[in-house]
DSSP file (Angstrom, degrees, kcal/mol; ACC not computed):
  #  RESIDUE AA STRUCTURE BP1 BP2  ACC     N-H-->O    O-->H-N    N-H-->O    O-->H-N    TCO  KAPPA ALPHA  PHI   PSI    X-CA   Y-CA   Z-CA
    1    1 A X              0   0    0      0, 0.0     2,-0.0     0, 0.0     0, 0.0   0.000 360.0 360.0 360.0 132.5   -0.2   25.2   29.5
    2    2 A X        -     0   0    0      1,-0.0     2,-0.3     0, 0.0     0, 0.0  -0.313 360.0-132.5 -66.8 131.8   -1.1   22.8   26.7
    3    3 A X        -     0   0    0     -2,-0.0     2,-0.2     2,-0.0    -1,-0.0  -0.758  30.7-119.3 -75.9 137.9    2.0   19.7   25.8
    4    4 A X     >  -     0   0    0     -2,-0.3     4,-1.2     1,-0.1     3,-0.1  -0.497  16.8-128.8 -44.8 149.9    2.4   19.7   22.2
    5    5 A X  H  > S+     0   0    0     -2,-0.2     4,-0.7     2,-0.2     5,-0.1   0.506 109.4  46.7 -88.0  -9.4    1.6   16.3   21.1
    6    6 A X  H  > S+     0   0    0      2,-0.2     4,-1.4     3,-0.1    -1,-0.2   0.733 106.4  55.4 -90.4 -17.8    4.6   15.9   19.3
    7    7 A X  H  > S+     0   0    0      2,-0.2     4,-2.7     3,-0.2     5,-0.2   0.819 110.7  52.1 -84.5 -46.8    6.8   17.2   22.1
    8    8 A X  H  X S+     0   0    0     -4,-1.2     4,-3.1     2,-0.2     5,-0.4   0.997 106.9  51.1 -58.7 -64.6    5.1   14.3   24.3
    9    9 A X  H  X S+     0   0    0     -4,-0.7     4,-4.7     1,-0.3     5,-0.2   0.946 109.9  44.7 -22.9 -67.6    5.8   11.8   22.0
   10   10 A X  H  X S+     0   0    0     -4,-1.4     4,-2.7     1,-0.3    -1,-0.3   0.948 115.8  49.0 -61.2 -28.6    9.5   12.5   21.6
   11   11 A X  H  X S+     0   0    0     -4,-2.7     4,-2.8    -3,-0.2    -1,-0.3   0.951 112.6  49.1 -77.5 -30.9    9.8   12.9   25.5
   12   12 A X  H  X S+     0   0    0     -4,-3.1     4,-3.0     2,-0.2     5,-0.2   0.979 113.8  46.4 -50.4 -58.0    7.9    9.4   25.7
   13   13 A X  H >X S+     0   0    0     -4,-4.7     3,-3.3    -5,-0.4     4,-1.2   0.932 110.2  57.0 -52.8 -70.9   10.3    8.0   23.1
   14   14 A X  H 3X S+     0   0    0     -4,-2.7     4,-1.9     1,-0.4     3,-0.4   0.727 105.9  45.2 -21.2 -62.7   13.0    9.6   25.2
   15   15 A X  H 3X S+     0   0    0     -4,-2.8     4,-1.5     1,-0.3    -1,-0.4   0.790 111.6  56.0 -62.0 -30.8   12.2    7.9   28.4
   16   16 A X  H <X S+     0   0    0     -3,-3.3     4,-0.9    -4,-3.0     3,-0.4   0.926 106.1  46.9 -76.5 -44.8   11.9    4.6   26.5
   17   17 A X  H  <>S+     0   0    0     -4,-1.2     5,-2.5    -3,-0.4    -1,-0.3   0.770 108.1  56.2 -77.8 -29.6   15.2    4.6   25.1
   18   18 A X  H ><5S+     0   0    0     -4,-1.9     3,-2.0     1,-0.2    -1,-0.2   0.984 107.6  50.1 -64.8 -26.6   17.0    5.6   28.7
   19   19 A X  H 3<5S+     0   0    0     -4,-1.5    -2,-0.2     1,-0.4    -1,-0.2   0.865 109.5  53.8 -92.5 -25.7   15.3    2.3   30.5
   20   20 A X  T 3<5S-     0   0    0     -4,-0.9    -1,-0.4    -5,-0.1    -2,-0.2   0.337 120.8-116.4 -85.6  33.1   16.8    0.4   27.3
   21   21 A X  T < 5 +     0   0    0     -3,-2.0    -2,-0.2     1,-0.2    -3,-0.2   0.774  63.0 155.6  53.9  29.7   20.3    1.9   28.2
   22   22 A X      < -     0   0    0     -5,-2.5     2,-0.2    -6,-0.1    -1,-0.2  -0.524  35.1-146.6 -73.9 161.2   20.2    3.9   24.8
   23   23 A X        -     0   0    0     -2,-0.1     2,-0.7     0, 0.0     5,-0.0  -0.712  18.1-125.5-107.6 165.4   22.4    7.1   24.8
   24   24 A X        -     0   0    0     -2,-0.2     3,-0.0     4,-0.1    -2,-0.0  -0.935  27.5-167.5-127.7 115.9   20.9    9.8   22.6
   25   25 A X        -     0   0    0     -2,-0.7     4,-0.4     1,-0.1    -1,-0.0   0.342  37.1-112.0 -56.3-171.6   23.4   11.3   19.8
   26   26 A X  S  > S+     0   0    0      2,-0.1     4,-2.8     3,-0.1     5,-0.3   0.695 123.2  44.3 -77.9 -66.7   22.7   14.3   18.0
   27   27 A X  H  > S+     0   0    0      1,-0.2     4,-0.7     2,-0.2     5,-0.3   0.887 117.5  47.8 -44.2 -50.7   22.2   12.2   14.8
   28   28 A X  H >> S+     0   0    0      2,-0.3     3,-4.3     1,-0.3     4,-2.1   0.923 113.3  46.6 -48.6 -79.8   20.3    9.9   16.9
   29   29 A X  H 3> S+     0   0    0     -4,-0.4     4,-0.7     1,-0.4    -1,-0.3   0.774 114.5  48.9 -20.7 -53.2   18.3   12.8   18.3
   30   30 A X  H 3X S+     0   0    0     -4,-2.8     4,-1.1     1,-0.2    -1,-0.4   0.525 106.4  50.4 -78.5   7.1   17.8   14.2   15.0
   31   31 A X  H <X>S+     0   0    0     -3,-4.3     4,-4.9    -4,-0.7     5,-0.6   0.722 110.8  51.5-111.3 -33.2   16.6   11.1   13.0
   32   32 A X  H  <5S+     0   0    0     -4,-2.1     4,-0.3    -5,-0.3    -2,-0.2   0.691 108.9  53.5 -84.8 -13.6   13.7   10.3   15.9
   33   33 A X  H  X5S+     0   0    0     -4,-0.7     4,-1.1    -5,-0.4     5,-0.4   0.849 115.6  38.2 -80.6 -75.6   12.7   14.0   15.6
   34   34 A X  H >X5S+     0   0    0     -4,-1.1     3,-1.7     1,-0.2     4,-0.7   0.819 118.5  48.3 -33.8 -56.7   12.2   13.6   11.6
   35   35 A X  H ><5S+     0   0    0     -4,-4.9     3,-2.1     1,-0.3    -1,-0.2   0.996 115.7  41.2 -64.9 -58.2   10.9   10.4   11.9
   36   36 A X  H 34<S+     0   0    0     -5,-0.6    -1,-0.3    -4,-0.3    -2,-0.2   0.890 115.5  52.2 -21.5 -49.5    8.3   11.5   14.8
   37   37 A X  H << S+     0   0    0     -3,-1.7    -1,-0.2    -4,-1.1     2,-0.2   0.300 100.4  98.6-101.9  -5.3    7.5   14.9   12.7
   38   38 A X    <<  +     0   0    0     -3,-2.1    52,-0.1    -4,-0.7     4,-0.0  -0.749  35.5 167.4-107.4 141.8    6.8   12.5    9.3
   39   39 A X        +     0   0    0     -2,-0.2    69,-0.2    50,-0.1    -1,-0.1  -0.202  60.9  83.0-108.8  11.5    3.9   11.4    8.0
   40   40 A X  S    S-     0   0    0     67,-0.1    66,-0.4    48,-0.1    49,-0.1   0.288  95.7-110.8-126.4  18.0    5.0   10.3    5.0
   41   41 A X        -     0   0    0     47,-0.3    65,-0.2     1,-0.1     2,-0.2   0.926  46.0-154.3  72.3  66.9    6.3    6.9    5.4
   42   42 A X  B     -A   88   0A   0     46,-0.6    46,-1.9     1,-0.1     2,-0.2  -0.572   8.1-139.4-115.5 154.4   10.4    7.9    4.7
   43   43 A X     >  -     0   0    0     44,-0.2     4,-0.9    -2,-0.2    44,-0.2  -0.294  31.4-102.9 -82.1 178.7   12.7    5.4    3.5
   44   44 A X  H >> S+     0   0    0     42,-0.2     4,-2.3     2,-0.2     3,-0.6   0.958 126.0  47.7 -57.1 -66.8   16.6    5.5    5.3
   45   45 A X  H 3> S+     0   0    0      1,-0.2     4,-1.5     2,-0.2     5,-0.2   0.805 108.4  49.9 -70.9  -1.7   17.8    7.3    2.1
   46   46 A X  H 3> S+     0   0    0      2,-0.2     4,-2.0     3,-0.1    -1,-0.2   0.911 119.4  39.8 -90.5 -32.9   15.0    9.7    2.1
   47   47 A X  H <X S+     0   0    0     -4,-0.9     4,-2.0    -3,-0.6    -2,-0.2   0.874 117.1  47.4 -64.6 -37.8   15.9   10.4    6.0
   48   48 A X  H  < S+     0   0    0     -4,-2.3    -1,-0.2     2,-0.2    -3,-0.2   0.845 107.0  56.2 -83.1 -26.7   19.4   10.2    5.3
   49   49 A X  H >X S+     0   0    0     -4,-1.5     3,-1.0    -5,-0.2     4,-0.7   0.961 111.3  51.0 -30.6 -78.4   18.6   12.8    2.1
   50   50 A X  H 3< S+     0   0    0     -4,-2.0     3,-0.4     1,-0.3     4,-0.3   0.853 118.5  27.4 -39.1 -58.0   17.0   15.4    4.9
   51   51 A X  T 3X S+     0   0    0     -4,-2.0     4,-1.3     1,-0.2    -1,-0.3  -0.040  87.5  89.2-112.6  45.5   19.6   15.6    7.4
   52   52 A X  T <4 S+     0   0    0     -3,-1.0    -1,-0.2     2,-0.2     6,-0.2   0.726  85.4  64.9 -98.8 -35.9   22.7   15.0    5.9
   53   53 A X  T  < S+     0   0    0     -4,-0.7     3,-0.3    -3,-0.4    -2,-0.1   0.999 111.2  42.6 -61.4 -62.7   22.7   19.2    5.2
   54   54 A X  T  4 S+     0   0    0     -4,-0.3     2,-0.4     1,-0.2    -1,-0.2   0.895 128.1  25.5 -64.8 -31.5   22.9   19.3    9.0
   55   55 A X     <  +     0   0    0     -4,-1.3    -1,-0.2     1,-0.3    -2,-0.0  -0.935  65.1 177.9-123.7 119.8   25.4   16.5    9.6
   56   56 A X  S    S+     0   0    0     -2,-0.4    -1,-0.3    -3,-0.3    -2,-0.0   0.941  78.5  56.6 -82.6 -83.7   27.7   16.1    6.6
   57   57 A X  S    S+     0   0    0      2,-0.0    -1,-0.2     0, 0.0     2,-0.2   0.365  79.6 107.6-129.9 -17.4   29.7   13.4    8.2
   58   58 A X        -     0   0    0     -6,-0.2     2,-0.4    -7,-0.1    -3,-0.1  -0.314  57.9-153.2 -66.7 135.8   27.0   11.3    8.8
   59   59 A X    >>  -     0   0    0     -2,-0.2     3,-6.9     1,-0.2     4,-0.7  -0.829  29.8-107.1-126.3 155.1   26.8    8.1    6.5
   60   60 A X  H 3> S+     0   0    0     -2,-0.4     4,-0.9     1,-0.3    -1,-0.2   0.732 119.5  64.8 -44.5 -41.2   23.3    6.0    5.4
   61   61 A X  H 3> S+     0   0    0      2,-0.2     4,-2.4     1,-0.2    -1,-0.3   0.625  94.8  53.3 -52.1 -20.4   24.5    3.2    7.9
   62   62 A X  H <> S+     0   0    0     -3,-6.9     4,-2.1     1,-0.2     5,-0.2   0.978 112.6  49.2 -51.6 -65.1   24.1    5.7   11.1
   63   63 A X  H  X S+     0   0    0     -4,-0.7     4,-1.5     1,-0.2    -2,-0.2   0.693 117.7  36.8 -41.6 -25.5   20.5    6.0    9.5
   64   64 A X  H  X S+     0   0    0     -4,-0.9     4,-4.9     2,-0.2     5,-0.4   0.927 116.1  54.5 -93.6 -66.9   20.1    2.0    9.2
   65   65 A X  H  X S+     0   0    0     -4,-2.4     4,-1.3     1,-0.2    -2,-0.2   0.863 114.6  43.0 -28.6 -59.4   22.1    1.4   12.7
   66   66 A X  H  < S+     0   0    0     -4,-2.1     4,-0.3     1,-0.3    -1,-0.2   0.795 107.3  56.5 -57.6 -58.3   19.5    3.9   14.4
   67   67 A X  H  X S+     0   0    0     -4,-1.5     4,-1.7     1,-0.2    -1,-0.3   0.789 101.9  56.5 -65.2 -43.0   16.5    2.7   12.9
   68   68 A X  H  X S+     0   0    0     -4,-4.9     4,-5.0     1,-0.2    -1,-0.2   0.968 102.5  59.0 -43.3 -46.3   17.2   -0.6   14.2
   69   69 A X  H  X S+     0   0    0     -4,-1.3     4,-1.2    -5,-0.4    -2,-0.2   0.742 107.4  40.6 -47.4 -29.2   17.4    0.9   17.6
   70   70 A X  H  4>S+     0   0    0     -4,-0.3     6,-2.1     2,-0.2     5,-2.0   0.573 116.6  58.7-111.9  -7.1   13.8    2.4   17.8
   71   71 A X  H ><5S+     0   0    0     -4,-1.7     3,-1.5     3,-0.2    -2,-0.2   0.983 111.1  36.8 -26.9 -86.2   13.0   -0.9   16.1
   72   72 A X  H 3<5S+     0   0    0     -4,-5.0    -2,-0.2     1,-0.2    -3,-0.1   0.672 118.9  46.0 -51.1 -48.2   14.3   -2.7   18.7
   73   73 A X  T 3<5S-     0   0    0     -4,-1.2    -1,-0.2    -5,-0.1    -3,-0.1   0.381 114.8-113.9 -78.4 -24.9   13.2   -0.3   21.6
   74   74 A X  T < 5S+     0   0    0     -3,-1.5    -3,-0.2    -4,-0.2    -2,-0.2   0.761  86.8 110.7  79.9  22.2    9.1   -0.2   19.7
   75   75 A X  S   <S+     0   0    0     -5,-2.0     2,-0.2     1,-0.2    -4,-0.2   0.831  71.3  44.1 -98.1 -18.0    9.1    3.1   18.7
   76   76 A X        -     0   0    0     -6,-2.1     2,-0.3    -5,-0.2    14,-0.2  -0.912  64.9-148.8-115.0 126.6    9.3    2.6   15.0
   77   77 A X  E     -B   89   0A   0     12,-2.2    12,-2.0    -2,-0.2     2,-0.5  -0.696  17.5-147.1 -95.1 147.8    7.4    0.0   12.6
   78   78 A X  E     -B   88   0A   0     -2,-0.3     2,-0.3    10,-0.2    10,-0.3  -0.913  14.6-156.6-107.8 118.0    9.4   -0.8    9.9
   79   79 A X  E     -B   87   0A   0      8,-0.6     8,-2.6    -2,-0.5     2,-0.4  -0.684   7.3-171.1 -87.1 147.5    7.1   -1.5    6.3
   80   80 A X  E     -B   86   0A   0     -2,-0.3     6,-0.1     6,-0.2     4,-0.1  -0.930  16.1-171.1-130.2 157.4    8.3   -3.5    3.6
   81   81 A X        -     0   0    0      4,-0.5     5,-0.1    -2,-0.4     3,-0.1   0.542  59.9 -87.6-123.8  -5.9    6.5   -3.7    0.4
   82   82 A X  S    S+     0   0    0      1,-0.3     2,-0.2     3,-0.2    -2,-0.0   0.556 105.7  96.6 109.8   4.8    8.6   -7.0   -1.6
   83   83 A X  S    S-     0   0    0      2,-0.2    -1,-0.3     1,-0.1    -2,-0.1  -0.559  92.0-100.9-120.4-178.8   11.0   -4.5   -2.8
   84   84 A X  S    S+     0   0    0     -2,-0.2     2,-0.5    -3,-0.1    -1,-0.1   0.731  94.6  74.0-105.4   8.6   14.5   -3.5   -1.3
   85   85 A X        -     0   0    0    -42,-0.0    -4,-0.5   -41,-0.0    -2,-0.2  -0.851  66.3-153.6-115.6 171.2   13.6   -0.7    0.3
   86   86 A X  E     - B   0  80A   0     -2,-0.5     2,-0.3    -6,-0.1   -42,-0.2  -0.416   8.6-136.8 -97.9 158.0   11.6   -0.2    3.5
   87   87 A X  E     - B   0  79A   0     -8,-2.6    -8,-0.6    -2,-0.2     2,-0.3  -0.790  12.8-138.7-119.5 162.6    9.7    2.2    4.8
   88   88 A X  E     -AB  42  78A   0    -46,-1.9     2,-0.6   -10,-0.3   -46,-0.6  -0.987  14.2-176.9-129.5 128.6    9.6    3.5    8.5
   89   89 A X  E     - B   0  77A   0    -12,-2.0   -12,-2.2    -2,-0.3   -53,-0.1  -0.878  13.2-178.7-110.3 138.4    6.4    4.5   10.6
   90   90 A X        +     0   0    0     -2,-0.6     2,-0.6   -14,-0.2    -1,-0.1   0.235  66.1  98.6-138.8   8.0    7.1    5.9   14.2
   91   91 A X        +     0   0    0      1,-0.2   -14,-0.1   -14,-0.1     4,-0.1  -0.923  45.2 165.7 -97.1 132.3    3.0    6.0   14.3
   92   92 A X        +     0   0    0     -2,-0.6    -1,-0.2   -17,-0.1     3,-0.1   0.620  35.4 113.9-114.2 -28.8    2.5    2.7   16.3
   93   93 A X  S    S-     0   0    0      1,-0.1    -2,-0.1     0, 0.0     0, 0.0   0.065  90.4 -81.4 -82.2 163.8   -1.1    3.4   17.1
   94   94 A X  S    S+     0   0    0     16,-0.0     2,-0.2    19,-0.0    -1,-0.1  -0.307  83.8 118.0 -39.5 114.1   -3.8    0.8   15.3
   95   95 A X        -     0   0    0     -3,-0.1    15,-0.2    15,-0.1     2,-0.1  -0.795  46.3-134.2-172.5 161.4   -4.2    2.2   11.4
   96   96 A X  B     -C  109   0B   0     13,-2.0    13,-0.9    -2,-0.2     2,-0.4  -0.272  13.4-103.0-107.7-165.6   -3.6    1.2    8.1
   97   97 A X  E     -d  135   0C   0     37,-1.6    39,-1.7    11,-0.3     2,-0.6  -0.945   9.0-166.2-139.2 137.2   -2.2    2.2    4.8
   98   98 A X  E     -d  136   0C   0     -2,-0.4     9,-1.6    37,-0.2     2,-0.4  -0.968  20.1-165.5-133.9 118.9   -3.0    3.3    1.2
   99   99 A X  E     -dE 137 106C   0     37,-2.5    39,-1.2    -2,-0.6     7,-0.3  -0.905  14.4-135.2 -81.0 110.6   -0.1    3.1   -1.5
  100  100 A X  E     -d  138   0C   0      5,-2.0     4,-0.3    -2,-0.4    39,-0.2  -0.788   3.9-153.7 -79.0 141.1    0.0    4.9   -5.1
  101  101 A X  S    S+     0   0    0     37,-1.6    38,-0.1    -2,-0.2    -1,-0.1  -0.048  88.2  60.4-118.0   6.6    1.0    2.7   -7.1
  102  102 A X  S    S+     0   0    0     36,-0.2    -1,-0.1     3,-0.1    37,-0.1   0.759 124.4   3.2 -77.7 -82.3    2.3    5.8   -9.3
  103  103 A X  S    S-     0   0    0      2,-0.1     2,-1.1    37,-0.0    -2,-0.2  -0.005  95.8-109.0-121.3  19.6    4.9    7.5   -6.9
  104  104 A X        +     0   0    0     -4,-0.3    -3,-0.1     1,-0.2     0, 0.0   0.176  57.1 157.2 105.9 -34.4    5.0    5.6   -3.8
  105  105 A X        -     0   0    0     -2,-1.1    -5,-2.0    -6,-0.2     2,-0.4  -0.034  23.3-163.1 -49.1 118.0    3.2    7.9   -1.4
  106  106 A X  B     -E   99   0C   0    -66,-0.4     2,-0.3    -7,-0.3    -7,-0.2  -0.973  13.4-168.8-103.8 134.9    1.8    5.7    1.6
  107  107 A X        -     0   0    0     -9,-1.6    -9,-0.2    -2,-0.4   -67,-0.1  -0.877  18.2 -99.5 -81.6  82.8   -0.7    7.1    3.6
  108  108 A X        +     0   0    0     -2,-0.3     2,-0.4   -69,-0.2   -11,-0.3   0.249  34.0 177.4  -5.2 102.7   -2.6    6.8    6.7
  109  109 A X  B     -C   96   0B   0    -13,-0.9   -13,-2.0     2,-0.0     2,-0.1  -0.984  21.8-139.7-133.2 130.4   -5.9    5.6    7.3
  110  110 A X        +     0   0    0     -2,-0.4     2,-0.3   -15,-0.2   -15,-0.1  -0.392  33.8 135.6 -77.8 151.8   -8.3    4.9    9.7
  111  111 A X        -     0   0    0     -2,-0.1     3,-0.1   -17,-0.1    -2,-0.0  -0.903  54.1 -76.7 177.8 151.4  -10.8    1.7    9.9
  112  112 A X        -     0   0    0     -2,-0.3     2,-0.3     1,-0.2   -17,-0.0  -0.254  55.6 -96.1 -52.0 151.5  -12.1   -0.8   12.6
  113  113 A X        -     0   0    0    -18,-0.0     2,-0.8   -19,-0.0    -1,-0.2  -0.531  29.2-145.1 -73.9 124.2   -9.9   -3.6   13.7
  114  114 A X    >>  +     0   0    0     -2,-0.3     4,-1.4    18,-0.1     3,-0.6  -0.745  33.6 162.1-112.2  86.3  -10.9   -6.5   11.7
  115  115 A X  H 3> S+     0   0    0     -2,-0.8     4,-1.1     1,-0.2    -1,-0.1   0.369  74.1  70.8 -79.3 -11.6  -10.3   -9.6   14.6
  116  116 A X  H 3> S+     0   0    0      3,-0.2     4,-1.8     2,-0.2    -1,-0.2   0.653  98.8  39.6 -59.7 -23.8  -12.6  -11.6   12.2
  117  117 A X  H <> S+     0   0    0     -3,-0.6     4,-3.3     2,-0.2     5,-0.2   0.795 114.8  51.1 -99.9 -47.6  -10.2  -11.8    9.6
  118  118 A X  H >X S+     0   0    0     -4,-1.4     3,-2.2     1,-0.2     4,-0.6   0.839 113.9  42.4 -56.2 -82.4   -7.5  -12.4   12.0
  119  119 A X  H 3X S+     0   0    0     -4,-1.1     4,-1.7     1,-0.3     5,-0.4   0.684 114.6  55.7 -25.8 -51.8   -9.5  -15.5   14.0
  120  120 A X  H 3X S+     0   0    0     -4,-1.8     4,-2.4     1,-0.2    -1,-0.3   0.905 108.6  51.9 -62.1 -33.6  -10.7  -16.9   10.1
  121  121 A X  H <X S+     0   0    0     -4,-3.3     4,-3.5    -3,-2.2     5,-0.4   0.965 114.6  38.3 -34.0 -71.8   -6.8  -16.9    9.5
  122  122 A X  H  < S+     0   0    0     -4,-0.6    -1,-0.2     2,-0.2    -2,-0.2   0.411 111.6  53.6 -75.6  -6.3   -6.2  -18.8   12.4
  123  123 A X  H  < S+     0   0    0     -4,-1.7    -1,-0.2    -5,-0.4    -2,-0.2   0.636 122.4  36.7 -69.8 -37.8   -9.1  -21.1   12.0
  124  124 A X  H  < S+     0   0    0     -4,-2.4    -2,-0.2    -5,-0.4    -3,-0.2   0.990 126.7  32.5 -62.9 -62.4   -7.7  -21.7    8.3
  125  125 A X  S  < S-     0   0    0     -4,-3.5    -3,-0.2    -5,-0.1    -1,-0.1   0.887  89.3-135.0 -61.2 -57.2   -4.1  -21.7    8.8
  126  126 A X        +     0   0    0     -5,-0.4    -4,-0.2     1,-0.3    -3,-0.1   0.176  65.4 142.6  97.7   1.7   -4.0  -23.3   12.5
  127  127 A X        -     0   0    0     -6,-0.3     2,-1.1     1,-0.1    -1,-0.3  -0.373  64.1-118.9 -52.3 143.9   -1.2  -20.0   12.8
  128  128 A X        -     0   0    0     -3,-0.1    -1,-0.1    -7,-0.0    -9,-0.0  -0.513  31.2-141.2-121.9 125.0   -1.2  -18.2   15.7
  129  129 A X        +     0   0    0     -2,-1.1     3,-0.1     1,-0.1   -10,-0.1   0.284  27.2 174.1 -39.3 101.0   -2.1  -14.9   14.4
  130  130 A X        -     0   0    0      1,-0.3     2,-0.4   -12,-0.1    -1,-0.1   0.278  65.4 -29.6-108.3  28.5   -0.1  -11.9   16.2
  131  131 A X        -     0   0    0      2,-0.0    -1,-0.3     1,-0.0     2,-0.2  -0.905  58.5-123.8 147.3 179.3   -1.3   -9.0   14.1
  132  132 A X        -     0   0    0     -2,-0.4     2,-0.6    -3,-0.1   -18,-0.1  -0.859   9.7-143.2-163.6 102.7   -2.5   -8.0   10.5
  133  133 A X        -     0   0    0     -2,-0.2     2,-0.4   -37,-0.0   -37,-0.1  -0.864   9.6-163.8 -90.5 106.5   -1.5   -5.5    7.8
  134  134 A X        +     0   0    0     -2,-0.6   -37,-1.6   -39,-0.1     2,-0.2  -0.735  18.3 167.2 -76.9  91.6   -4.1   -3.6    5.6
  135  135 A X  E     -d   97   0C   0     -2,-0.4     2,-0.2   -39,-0.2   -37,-0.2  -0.799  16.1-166.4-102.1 162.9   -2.7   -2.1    2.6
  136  136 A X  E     -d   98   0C   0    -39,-1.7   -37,-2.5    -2,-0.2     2,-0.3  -0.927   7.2-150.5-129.1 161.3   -4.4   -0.8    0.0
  137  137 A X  E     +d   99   0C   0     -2,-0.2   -37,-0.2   -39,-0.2     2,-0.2  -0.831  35.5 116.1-141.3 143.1   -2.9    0.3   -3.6
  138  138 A X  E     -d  100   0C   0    -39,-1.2   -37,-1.6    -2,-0.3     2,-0.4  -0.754  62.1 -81.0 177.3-161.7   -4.2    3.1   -6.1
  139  139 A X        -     0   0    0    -39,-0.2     2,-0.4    -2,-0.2   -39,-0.0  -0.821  47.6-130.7-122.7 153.5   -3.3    6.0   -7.5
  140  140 A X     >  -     0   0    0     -2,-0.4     4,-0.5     1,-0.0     3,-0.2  -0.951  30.2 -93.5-131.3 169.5   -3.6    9.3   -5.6
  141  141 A X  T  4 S+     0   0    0     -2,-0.4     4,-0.4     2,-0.2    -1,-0.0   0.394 119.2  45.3 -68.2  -0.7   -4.8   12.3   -6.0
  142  142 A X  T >4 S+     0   0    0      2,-0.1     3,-0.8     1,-0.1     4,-0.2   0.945 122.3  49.1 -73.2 -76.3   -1.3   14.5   -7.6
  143  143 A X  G >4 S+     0   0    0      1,-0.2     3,-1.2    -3,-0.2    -2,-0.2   0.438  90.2  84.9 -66.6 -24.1   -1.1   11.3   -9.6
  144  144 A X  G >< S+     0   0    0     -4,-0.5     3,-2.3     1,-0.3    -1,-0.2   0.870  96.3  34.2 -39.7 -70.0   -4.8   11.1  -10.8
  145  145 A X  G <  S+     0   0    0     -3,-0.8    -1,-0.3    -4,-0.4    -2,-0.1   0.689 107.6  62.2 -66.1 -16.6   -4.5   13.3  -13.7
  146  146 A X  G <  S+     0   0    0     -3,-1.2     2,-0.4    -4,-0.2    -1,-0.3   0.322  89.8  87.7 -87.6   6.7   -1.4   12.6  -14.8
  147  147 A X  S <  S-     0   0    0     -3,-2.3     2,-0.1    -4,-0.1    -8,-0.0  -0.914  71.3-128.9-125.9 147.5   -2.3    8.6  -15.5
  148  148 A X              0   0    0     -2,-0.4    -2,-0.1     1,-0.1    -1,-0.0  -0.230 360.0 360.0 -65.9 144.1   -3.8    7.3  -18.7
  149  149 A X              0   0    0     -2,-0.1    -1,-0.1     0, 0.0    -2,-0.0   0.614 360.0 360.0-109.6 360.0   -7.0    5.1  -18.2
């Protein structure tokens, strides 16, 4: 019988959170399924937006508290764009990102691991380089028509 790949995930996540002596809530539960289940790069209030219909009593700081946790734990990337809110990624594996620069939407993209860019950094800088974020910013394709040129 075939695993879901999403089913694996969350049980992976599971196991990671018992060996850090996390407990797993309901809220908890439920916030690492959305985030898992997302592709779409959710802020805390857009997670907290979603499941708030299932736990009313739950307040944006659970969401913030949480997120730290699978922070802390690696299950979750957090993006920041220069702005005050964040974004949350709970795909960890090697890929990069495209922003409209319209509505907000970040997206997923694949592309070769550019380890030239990092090494020219770290010939340049003298840093040493522990990773590299690729954005790129555009319009997408809902927003296309709707923007003037």
């Amino acid at each position: 019988m075939a695993v879901n790949p999403l089913e694996a995930r969350f049980e992976q996540a599971l196991e990671k959170l018992k060996t850090t002596g996390v407990r797993m809530t309901p809220q908890r539960h439920a916030i690492l399924s959305y985030l898992l289940d997302s592709v779409a790069h959710p802020s805390a209030d857009e997670i907290y937006r979603a499941l708030v219909p299932r736990f009313p009593s739950m307040s944006v700081a659970t969401i913030y508290n949480n997120l730290r946790v699978f922070i802390e734990a690696g299950l979750v990337r957090e993006l920041t764009y220069g702005d005050a809110s964040s974004r949350f990624d709970a795909d960890l594996s090697e890929h990069y990102h495209a922003q409209c620069r319209v509505c907000g939407k970040i997206v997923d993209f694949s592309y070769p691991e550019l380890p030239e860019v990092e090494q020219a950094a770290a010939k340049e800088t003298g840093f040493q380089v522990e990773g590299l974020r690729l954005e790129v910013y555009g319009v997408c394709p809902d927003c296309k028509p709707k923007v003037k040129h």
